[in-house]
MITORVEX-224879 format. One record per residue: residue number from 0; residue in one letter; chain; x, y, z of N, C-alpha, C, O in turn. Coordinates in steps of 0.05 Angstrom, whole numbers. Layout:
REM MITORVEX-224879
ATOM  resi  resn  chain      nX      nY      nZ     caX     caY     caZ      cX      cY      cZ      oX      oY      oZ
ATOM   NUM     A      A       X       Y       Z       X       Y       Z       X       Y       Z       X       Y       Z
...
***
This chain:
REM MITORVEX-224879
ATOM  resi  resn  chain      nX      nY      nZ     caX     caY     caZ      cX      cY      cZ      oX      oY      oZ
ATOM     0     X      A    -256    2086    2346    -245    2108    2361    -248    2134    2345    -244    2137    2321
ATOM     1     X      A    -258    2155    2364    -259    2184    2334    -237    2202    2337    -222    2206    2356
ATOM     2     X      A    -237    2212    2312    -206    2217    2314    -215    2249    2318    -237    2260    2315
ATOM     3     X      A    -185    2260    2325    -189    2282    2342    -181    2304    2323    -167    2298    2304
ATOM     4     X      A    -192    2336    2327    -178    2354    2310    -162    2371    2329    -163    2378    2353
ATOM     5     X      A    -145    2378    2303    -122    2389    2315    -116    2412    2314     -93    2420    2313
ATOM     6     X      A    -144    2431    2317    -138    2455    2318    -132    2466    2349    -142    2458    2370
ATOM     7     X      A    -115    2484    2345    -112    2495    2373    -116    2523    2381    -119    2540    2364
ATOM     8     X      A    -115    2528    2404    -120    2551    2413    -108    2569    2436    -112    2559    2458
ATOM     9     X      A     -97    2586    2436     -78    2602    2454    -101    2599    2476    -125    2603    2472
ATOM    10     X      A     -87    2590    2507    -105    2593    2536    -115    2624    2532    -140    2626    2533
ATOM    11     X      A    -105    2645    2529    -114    2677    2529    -134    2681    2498    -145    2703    2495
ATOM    12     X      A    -137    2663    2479    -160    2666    2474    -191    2641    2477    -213    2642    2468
ATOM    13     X      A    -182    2629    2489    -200    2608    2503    -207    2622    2538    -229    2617    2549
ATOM    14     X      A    -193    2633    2547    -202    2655    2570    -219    2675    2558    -244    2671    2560
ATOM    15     X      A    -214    2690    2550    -227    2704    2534    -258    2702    2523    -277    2714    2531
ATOM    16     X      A    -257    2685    2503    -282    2663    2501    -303    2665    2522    -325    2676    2521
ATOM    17     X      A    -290    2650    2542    -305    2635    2565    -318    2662    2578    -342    2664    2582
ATOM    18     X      A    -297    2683    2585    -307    2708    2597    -329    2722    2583    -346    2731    2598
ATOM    19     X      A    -331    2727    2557    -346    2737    2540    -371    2714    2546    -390    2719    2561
ATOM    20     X      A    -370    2702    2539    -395    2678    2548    -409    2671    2571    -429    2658    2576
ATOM    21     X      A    -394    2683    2584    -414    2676    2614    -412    2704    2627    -409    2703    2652
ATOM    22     X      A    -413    2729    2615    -412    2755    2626    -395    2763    2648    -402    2782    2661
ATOM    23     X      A    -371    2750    2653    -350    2758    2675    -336    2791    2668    -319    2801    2683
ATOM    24     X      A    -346    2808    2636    -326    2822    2634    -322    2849    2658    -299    2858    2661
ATOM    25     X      A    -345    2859    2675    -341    2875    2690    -333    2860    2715    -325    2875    2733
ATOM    26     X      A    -332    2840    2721    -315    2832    2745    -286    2833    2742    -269    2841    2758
ATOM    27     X      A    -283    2821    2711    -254    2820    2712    -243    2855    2710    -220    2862    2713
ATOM    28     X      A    -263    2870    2706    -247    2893    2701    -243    2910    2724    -228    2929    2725
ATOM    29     X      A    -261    2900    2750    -259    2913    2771    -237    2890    2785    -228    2899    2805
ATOM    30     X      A    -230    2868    2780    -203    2869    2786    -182    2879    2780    -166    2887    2796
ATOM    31     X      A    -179    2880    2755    -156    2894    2743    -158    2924    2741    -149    2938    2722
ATOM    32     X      A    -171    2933    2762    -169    2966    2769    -162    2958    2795    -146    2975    2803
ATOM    33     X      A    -165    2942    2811    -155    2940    2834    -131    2935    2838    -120    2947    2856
ATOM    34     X      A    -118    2917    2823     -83    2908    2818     -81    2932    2809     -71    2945    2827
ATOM    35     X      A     -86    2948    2789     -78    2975    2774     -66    2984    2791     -41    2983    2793
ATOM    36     X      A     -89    3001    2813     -85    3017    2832     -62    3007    2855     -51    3025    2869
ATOM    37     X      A     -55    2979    2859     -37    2982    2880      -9    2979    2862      13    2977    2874
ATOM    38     X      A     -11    2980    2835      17    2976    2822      18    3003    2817      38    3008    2830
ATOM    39     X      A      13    3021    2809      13    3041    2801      23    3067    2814      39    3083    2806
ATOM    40     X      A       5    3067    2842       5    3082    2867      35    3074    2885      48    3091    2897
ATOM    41     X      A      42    3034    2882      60    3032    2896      55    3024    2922      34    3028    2934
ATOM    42     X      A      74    3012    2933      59    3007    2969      60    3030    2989      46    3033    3008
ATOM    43     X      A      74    3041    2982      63    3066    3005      37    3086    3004      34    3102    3022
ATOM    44     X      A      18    3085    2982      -8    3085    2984     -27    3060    2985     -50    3060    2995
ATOM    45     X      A     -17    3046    2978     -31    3017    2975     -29    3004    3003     -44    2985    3008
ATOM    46     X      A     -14    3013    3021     -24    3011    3055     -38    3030    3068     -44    3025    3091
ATOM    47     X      A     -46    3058    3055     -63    3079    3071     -96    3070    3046    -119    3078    3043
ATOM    48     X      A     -84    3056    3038    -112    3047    3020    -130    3021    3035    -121    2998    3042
ATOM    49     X      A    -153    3031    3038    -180    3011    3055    -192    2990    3032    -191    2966    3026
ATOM    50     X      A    -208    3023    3018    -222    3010    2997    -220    3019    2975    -219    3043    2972
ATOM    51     X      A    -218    2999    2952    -231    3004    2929    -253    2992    2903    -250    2971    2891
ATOM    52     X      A    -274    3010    2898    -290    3002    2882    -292    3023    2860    -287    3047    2858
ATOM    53     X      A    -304    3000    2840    -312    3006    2821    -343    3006    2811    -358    2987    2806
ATOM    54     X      A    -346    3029    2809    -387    3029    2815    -389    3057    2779    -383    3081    2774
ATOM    55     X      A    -399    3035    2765    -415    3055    2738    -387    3070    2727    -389    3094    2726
ATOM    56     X      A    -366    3061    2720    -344    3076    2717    -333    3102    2728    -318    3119    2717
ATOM    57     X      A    -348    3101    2761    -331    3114    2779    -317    3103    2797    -325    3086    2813
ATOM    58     X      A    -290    3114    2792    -272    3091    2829    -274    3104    2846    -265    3127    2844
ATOM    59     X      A    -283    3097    2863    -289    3108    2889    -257    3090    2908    -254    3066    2906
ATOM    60     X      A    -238    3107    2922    -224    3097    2928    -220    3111    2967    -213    3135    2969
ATOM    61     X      A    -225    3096    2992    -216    3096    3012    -198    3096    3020    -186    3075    3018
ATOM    62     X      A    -186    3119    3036    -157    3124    3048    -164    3134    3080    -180    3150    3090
ATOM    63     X      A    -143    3115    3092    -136    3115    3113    -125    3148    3128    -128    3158    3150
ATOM    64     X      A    -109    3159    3101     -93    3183    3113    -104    3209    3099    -106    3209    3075
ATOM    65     X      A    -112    3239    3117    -129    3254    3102     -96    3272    3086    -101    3287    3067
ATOM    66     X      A     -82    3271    3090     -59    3282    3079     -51    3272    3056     -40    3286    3038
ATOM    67     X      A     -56    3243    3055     -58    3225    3024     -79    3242    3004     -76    3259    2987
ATOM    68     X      A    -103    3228    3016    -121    3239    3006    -123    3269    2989    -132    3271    2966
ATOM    69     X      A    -114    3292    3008    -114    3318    2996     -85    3314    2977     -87    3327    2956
ATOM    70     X      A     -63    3300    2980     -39    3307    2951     -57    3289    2929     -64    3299    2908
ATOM    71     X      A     -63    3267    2934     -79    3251    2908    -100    3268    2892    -100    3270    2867
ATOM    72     X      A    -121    3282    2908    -144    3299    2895    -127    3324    2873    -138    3334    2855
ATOM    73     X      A     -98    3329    2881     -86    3345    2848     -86    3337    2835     -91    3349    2814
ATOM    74     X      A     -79    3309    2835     -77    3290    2803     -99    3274    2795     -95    3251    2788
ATOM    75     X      A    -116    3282    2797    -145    3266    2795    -144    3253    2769    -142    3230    2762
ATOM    76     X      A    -146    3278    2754    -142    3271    2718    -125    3258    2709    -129    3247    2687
ATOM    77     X      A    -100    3256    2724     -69    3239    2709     -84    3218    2714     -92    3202    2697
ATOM    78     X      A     -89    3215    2742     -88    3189    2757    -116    3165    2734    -118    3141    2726
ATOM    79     X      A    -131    3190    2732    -156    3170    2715    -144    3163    2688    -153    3143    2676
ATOM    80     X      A    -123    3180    2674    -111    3183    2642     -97    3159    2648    -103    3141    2632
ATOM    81     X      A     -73    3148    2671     -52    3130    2674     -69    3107    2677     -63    3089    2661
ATOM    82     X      A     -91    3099    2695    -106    3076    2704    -111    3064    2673     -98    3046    2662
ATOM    83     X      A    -138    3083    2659    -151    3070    2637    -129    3070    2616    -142    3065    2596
ATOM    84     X      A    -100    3075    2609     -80    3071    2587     -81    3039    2596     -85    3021    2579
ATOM    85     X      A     -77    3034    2629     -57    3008    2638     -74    2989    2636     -66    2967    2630
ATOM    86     X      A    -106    2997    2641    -128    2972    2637    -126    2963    2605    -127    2940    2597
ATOM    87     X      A    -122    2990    2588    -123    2981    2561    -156    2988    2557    -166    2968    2546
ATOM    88     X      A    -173    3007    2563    -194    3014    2562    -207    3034    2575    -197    3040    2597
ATOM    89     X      A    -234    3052    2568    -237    3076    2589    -258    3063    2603    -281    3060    2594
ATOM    90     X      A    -246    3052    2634    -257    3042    2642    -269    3061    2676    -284    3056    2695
ATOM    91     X      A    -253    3081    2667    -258    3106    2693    -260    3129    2677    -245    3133    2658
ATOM    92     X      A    -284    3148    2687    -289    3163    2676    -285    3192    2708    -280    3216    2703
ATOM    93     X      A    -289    3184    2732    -285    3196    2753    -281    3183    2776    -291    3163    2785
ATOM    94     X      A    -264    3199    2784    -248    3187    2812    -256    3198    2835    -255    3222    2835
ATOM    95     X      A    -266    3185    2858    -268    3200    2882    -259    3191    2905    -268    3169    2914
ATOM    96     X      A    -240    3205    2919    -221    3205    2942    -239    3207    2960    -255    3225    2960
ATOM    97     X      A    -239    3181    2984    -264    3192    3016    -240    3178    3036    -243    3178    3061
***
């Protein structure tokens, strides 16, 4: 019988690992701009919200309401400063409201 070692490893760095190894890291990061945005914003934009993507470290984000739309376009800059703190990376460099 062979005997086993007993080293171990935290699941969040064996995730990690695996993601780094098989190139998942821009998927996982355009998920976790997508959770961002509906935690962040809250549900009362996160229901006038259609779409969002992440294309070349721009979010392109779809709204339902043009009244959303025009109060969001003042905080453009917070909004991109608060996102990439919460990812833990600059993972937006510009935001565009359609």
């Amino acid at each position: 019988m062979a005997k086993r070692e007993n080293d171990s490893f935290s699941i969040e760095d064996l995730m990690k690992t695996f993601i780094k190894e098989n190139n998942l890291s821009k998927g996982m990061q355009k998920i976790k701009v997508e959770e961002t945005w509906v935690k962040m914003m809250g549900p009362g934009v996160a229901t006038h919200t259609t779409s969002i993507k992440l294309q070349h470290k721009t979010l392109v984000i779809q709204l339902s309401s043009s009244v959303l739309r025009e109060e969001l376009s003042y905080g453009k800059d917070k909004i991109i400063k608060m996102m990439n703190e919460e990812v833990g990376d600059e993972v937006i460099t510009k935001l565009i409201l359609v």
